[in-house]
Structures are given as structure tokens and as C-alpha cells.
N, C-alpha and C positions, 0 to 999 in steps of 0.2 A: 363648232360646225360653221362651214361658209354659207354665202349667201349659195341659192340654190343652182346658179348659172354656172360656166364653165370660164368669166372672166372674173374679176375679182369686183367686190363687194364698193357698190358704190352709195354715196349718203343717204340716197334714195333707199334704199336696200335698209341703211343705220334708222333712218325716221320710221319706215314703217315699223320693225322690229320694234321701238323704242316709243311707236305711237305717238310721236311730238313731230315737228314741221322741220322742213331741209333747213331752214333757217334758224332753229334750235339748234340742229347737228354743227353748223356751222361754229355759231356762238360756244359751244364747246370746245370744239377746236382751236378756235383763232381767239376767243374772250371770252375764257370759262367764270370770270367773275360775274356777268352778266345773265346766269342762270341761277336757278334755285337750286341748292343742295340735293333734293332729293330728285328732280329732273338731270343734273348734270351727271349725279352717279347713275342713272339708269339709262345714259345714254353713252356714257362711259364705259359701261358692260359688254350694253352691243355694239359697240367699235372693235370691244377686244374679242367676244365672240366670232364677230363676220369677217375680221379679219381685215377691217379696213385703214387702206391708209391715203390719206390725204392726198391729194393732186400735190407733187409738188414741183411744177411749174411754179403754182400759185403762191405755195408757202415761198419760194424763191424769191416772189415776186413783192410778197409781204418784209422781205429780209432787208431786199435792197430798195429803199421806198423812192419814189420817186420825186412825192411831197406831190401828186398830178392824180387829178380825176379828170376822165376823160366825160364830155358830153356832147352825145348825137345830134344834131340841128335838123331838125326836120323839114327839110326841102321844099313840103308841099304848103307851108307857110309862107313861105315869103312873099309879100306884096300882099299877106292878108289885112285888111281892116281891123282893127284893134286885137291884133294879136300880142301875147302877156309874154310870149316867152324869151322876148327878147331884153323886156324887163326882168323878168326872173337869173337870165344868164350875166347881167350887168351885176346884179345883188351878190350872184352867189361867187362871181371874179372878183370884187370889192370886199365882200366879207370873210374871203377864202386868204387874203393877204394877212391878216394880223395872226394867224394859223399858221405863216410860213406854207402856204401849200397853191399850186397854181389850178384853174381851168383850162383842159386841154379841148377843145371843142372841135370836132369830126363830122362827117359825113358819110353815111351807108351808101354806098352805090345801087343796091336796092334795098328800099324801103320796106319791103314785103320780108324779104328774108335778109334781115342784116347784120348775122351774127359773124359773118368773115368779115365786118369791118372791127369789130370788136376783138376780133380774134386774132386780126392785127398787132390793133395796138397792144393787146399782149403779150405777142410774142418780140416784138418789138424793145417792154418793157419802157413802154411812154405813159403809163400811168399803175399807181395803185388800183384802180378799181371806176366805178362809172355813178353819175350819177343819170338816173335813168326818166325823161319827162315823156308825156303824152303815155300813160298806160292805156293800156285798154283788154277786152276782153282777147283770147288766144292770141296773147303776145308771147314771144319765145323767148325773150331776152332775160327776163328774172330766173325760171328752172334754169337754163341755159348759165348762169351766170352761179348761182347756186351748187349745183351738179361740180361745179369745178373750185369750191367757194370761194370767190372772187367779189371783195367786199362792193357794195351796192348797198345807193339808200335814191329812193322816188321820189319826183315831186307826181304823187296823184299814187289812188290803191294798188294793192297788187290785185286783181280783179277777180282772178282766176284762183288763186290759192290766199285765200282771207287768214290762212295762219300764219301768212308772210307778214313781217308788222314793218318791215325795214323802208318805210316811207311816212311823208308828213304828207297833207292835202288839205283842198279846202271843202266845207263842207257847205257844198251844192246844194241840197237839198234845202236845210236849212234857211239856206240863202234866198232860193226863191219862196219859202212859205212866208218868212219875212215879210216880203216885199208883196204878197197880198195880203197882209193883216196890215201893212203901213196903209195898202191903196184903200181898204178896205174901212180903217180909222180916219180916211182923208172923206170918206162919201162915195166913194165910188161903185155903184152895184152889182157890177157886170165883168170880170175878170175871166181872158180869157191867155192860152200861151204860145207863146211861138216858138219853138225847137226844133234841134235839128235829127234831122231823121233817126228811127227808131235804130237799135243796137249800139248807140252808142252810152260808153257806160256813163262818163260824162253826162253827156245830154238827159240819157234816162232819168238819174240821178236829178237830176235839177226839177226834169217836169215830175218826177213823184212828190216834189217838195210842196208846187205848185196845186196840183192835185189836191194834196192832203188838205191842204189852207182853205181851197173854195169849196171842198166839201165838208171841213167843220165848220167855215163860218157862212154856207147858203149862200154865196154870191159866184156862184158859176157853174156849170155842168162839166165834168171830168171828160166829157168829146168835143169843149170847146178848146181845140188844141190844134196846129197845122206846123207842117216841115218844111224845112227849108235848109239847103248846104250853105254854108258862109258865104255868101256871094249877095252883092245889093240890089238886082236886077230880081234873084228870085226869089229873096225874104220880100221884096215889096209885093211882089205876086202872091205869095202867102199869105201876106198879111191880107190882105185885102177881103177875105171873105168872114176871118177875123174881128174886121171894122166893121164887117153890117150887121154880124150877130151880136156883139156887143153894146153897137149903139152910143149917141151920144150919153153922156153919164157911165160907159163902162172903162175897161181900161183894159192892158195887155201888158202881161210880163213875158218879156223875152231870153231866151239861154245865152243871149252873150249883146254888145253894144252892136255888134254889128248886125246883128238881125234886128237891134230896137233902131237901127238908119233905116232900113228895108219900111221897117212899121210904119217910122219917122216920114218918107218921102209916100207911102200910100193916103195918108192921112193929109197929106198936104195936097195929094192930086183929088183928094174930094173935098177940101176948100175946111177941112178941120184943124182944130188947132190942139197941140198936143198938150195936158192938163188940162186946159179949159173945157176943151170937149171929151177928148179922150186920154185916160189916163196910160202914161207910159213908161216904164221900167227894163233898162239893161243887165247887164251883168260883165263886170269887168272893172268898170271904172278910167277904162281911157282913154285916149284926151279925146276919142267923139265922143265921150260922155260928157267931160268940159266945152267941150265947145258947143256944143246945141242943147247947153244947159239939163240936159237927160237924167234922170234920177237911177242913179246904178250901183249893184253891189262890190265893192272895190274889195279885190282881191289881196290876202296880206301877204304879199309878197315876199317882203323884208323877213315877215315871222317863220313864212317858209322855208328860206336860204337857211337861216342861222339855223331849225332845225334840220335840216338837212344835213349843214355841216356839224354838228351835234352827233348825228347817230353815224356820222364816219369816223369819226374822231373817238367813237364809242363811249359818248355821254348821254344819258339821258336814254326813254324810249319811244320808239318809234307808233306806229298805230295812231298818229295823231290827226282831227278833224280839228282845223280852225275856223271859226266862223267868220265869213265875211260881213263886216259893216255896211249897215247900208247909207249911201251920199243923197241926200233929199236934194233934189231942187224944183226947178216949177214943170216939167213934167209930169210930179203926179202931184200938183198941188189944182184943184175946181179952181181959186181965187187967181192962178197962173202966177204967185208969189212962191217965195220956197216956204216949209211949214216950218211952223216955230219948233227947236229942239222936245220943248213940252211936247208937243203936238206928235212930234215922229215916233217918241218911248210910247205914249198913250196905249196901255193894251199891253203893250210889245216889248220888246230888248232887241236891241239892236247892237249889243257891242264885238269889236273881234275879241275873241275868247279859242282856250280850246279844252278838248276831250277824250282820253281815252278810250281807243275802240276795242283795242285788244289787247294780248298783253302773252303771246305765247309759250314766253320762256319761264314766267313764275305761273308755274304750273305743281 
């Protein structure tokens, strides 16, 4: 029996039947090693029941490789303040060489709907597949990319469908509860955050971190929190009401280094000084977090690349949360010195690591 439409049977159609993710459906198809015996045969069934067959553009496209993953550059970055991903796309062209495979990096014409640039390049046949950054919630680019199985691995979750495992990221949350038990092991009473406007998953993800931290350890109120878009004119506006509810002796974690600039310049127009007076933490680790001495969560970039190219290369699995380390220096040090190594673990762990979130195909 078909699927129940009048066109024919798509992977959509195989996963629910088969009750496992497009991304199992897939891994059957293209790298049935990579599933469990008894998950592969029952997804093996419903292929042959529904009648489906494979896109094959794509399998074409898997035949004649190109040794090329194509990557989107997102436009609305450029000229941002400590943006990572320009460091991410350095890593993953340097580590994509000894692979024999290159980075093809593109531009959507529109940002919003950018599946005909994608749809380009494969028809074109300028790349095996993509690697995909800046997820976020109702992105269309994973189903979309899936639906036709066109290999893809993310730096960041798949947001929308959590049985997608085919990305590495870092684990945000984490990162900022850190960095209030560090401020927190420093003396600091008063922890409050700065993020950027609410839906993003990103952003959300980090203030939940934050969150969790100053309401297990009593040093802050879960509404002492304000937004701000990347921009340094209106993180310093933000921050500023930040500064009075905190108080000399508290401190502020921020979702990225360039909102702890924003924090950075409000504190200095009311004649504060950052550690000493008030404590202050980024997120990112880039060079404004070296150069104005900032204490920030350094993102592992390096760790991300290499998985990334890992789960194209179909090694290893995917679903993985790295933890970011956190860089002390005198930003969130009372003495305005960096804290001694002892000093920063006290309580806490701080090292990059990572963790298994998911794991859909051994089912």
C-alpha cells in the first residue's frame, strides 16, 4: 500500500510510518551502517511498502562527488563586533584540507527564504551537501534539505526537530551558569544578564543558563535581565539599568563580548570600573575580550569544525553539546587581578568537554 496521496511516497511519508526521524530515513538510505539492526529493518519495510524511492538527483549527486560542502555566509553579519563565524569558516577550510575536500561558501539573495540559492548549487553540482550555521527556530533549510536527502551536518541545534542529531554546538547554557558560579566564587552578590531579545534560540538558551545559576545559588532575581540587538550604542542603553540594580559589588553576564562592550562603556560613563566595582563576563572569547581584558566564555571552535567534518564524512555521532571554557581575567576578579587557576575550578569545572544529547538512529 502507498502513501495515501496521489504523488508518490516521500521520506516524510517513510519516518512517520516507521516512527523514527527524516534523518534516520536518510541514514538508511545513504549509511545504513549507522543505524541499529532493528531500527534499519523496520524502516527498510516501510520504504518497500510506501513505495519510495530516493530523490535521485541527490543520489547522482552523491555518485559524482565533488569533495565540496557548500556554506551560506550570512550577510547580516558583516561589520559585526565579535562575530565567531568567520573564525569557524577559517577552521573548517584548514581542516577540510587533509580530507581532500574543499569549502564552497555562498550567499542567499534572500535571507528569509534561501532555499534557491541552495538549490543552485545543486543543481549545478558545486557541492556534495552544506554545512549549515546560525540555526534557529522555523528555519527551512534542514526539512528542506532532508526531504530530498542531501547530506548536512550544523554548527548549532536543529531547533525545530530535536530528532535531527546531524550537528555539533556549543553548549550555551552551560556556559553562562558557569560563569555565575565563577562570579559568584569571586564574591560577587548581585548577578544580573544581558541578552539578546527574547526568541532567539541561541540567546534563550544561554539566559536559561544564567537563570538556573542565580536561582540555585541566591545571588540574583530571574527579572534581573534586559535586551539588547548586537549593536554597542544599544547594549550600553541596556545595560545601564542593569548597573543600578546590581550595584557596586554585583556583576553582569552577557550572551556574547559584544554586549559585555555595550556593559563595558555604561560602566565607565558612570565612573565604574569593571571587576573592581562591577563584575563583568562575555561570551565568545574575541579579541574584545583580549583586548579590554574581559572574562569570557571561549567558544571551541576548533572542536566544532573537526566534528562537523566527522559527521559528513560519516564518523562518529552527531547530537553533540560542547562545553565552552571559561578565560578569567580581571573583569570578574574584586582584587582587579586575574584569579588564580585554584580560584576559578573552586566549586565549579570549567573545562571544554562534550555530551551526548541524542542519539536517534540507535533506537
Amino acid at each position: 500500500m502507498r502513501a495515501g496521496r496521489g504523488d508518490r511516497a516521500t521520506i516524510v511519508d517513510v519516518a512517520r510510518a516507521a516512527e523514527v526521524s527524516r534523518q534516520t530515513v536518510s541514514n538508511v538510505v545513504n549509511s545504513p551502517h549507522r543505524v541499529a539492526p532493528a531500527t534499519r529493518a523496520r524502516v527498510t519495510a516501510e520504504i518497500h511498502r510506501l513505495g519510495f524511492r530516493p530523490n535521485q538527483a541527490a543520489r547522482s549527486l552523491k555518485k559524482e562527488r565533488a569533495g565540496t560542502w557548500g556554506v551560506q555566509l550570512d550577510t547580516r553579519t558583516v561589520g559585526q563586533l565579535g562575530s565567531i563565524l568567520d573564525r569557524f569558516l577559517v577552521e573548517l577550510t584548514t581542516r577540510s584540507a587533509p580530507r581532500d575536500h574543499h569549502i564552497l561558501p555562498f550567499v542567499a539573495p534572500d535571507v528569509a527564504d534561501p532555499m534557491a540559492a541552495y538549490q543552485e548549487i545543486l543543481a549545478g553540482q558545486l557541492a556534495d551537501g552544506f554545512v549549515l550555521t546560525d540555526t534557529r527556530y522555523e528555519d527551512p533549510r534542514p526539512a528542506w534539505l532532508l526531504d530530498r536527502q542531501v547530506p548536512f551536518a550544523a554548527f548549532g541545534r536543529i531547533w525545530d526537530d530535536p530528532a535531527v542529531t546531524a550537528w555539533v554546538d556549543v553548549d550555551g547554557a552551560a556556559g553562562t551558569e558557569a560563569a555565575v558560579r565563577h562570579l559568584a566564587s569571586e564574591g560577587y552578590e548581585r548577578i544580573a544578564f544581558l541578552g539578546w531579545p527574547a526568541g532567539s534560540a541561541v540567546g534563550d538558551d544561554r539566559r536559561e543558563g544564567w537563570r538556573r545559576a542565580v536561582v540555585a545559588l541566591d545571588v540574583g532575581d530571574a527579572e534581573w535581565a534586559a535586551e539588547s540587538e548586537q549593536q554597542l550604542e544599544l547594549a550600553a542603553l541596556a545595560a545601564a539599568p542593569l548597573v543600578e540594580v546590581v550595584g557596586s559589588g554585583g556583576a553582569i553576564v552577557c550572551a556574547s563580548d559584544a554586549l559585555a562592550l555595550g556593559a563595558w562603556r555604561s560602566l565607565h560613563e558612570r565612573g565604574l570600573r569593571p571587576g573592581l566595582d562591577i563584575g563583568l563576563v562575555g561570551f565568545d572569547d574575541s579579541d574584545i575580550a583580549e583586548a579590554l581584558d574581559l572574562t569570557s566564555l571561549r567558544q571551541p571552535i576548533t572542536e566544532v569544525a573537526e566534528g562537523i567534518l566527522g559527521l559528513l564524512a560519516g564518523e562518529g555521532w552527531g547530537g553533540r553539546l560542547l562545553t565552552p571554557p571559561l578565560v578569567a581575567r580581571g573583569s570578574s576578579s574584586r582584587s582587579g587581578r586575574v584569579p588564580t587557576p585554584a580560584a576559578i575550578t573552586a566549586g565549579a569545572t570549567y573545562p571544554a568537554g562534550d555530551r551526548t544529547t541524542t542519539d536517534g538512529d540507535k533506537r
